[in-house]
C-alpha positions in Angstrom: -23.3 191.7 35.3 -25.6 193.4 37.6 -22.7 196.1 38.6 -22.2 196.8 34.7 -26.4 197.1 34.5 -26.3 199.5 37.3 -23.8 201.5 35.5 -25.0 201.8 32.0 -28.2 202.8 33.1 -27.4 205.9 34.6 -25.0 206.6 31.6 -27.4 205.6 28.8 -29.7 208.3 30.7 -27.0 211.3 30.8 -26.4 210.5 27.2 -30.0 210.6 25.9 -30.2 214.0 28.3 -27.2 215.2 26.3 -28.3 214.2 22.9 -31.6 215.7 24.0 -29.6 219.3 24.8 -27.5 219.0 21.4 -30.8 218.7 19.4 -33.0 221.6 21.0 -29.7 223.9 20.8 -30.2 223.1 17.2 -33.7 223.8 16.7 -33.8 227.2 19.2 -31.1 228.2 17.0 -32.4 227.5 13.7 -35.6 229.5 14.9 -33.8 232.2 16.4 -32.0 232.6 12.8 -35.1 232.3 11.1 -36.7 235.0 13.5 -33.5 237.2 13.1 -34.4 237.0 9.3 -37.7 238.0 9.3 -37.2 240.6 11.6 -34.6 242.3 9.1 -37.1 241.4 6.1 -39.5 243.6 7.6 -37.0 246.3 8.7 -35.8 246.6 5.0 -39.4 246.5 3.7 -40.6 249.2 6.5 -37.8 251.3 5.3 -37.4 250.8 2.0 -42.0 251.3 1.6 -41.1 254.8 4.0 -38.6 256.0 1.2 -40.9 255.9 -1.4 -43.4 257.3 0.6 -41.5 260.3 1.2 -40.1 260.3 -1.8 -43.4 260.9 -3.7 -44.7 263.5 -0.7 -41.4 265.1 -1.8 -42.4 265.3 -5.2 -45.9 266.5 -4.6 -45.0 269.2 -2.9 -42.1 270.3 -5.4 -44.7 269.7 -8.4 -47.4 272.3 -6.2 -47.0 275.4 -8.3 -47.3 277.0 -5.0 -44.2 275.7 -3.6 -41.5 278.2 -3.3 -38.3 277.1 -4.6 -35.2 278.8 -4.3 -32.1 277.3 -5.7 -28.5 278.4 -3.4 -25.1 278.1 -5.3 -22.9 275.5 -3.1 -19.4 276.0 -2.7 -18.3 272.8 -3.1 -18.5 270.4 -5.9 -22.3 269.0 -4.8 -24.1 271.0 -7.5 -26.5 273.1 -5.9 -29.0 273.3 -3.0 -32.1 274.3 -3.0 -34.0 275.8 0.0 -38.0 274.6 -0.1 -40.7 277.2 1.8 -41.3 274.2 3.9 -38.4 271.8 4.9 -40.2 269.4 6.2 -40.8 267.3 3.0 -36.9 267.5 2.7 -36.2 266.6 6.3 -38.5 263.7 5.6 -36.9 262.3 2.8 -33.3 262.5 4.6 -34.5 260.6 7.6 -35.9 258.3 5.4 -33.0 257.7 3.7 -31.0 257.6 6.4 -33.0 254.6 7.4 -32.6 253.2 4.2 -28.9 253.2 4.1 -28.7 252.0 7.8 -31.2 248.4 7.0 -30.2 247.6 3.7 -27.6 244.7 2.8 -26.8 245.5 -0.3 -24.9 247.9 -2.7 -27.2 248.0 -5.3 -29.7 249.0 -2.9 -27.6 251.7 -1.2 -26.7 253.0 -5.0 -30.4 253.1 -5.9 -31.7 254.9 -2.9 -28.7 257.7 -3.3 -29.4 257.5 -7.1 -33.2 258.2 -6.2 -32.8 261.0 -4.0 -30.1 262.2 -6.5 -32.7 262.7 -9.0 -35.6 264.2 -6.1 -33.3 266.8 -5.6 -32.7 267.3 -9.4 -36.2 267.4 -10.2 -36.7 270.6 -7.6 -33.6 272.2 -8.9 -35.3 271.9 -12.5 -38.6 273.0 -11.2 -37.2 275.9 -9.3 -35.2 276.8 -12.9 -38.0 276.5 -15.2 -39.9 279.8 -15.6 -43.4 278.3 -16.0 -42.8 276.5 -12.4 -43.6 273.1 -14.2 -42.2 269.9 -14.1 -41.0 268.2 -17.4 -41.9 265.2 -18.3 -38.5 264.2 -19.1 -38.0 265.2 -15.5 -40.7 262.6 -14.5 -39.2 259.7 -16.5 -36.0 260.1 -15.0 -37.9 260.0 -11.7 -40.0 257.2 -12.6 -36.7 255.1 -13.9 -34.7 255.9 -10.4 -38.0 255.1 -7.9 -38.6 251.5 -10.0 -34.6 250.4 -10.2 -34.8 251.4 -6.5 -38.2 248.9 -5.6 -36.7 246.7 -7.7 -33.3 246.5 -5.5 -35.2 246.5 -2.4 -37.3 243.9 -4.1 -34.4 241.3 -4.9 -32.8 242.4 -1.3 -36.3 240.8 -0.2 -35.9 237.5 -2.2 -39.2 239.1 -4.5 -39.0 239.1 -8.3 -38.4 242.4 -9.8 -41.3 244.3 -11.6 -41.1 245.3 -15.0 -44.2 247.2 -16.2 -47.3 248.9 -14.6 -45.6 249.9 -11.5 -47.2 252.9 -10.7 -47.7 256.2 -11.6 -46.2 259.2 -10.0 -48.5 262.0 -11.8 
């Protein structure tokens, strides 16, 4: 009996070592998942607060009565372009969506960002059309409607209820 005690000693050891392994694998991975998470939480919240930000710098600078804009026919089927006295508001808003469209999971979120900067560059091409140099406030609504379905993608991308009223105001 002493032979089989020296034996299953040693054994009983490896195998509380191995269950020991098996069980920290498990939690380092669980956390590493957990921390992967997060991490991509705050990427899509990062990007997705940066496109609204430069979305509404955007729009502040199209609504400046000040703002040259000059509207280019395009030779393709993309409607037209329009050329701002300053592109850097417009080479903001690409990069951020860009960013955007490289974070986000899912396709509502992709179709709301495109559907948002659809109507940004809508809203200069009417503001570059209308002789007074002012935006409409039909213009605006449609604006309004695009920037909230696009929080409220990024929202439910983020496990966050939507919002419904008082979301801001882009006057």
């Amino acid at each position: 009996m002493t032979s089989l005690t020296l034996v299953m000693g040693p054994i009983a050891a490896l195998i509380g070592v191995w269950i020991g392994g098996v069980l920290s694998s498990r939690s380092q991975r669980e956390t590493w998942q957990r921390e992967q998470e997060r991490r991509e939480r705050d990427a899509i919240r990062a990007a997705g607060g940066g496109y609204v930000a430069a979305a509404r710098r955007f729009v502040s600078y199209v609504k400046d009565l000040n703002t040259e804009i000059t509207i280019v026919p395009h030779l393709g089927s993309a409607g037209p372009i329009h050329v701002l006295q300053d592109p850097t508001f417009h080479l903001e808003l690409e990069s951020a969506s860009a960013e955007v469209l490289l974070v986000v999971r899912s396709a509502e979120t992709v179709q709301s960002a495109r559907n948002l900067r659809t109507t940004l560059f809508a809203l200069a091409v009417a503001r570059a059309n209308n002789p007074d140099g002012v935006v409409g406030d039909k213009g605006l609504a449609g604006l309004r409607a695009a920037e909230a379905a696009f929080v409220n993608a990024a929202r439910a991308e983020l496990g966050a209820p939507a919002l419904t009223s008082g979301l801001y105001t882009l006057d």
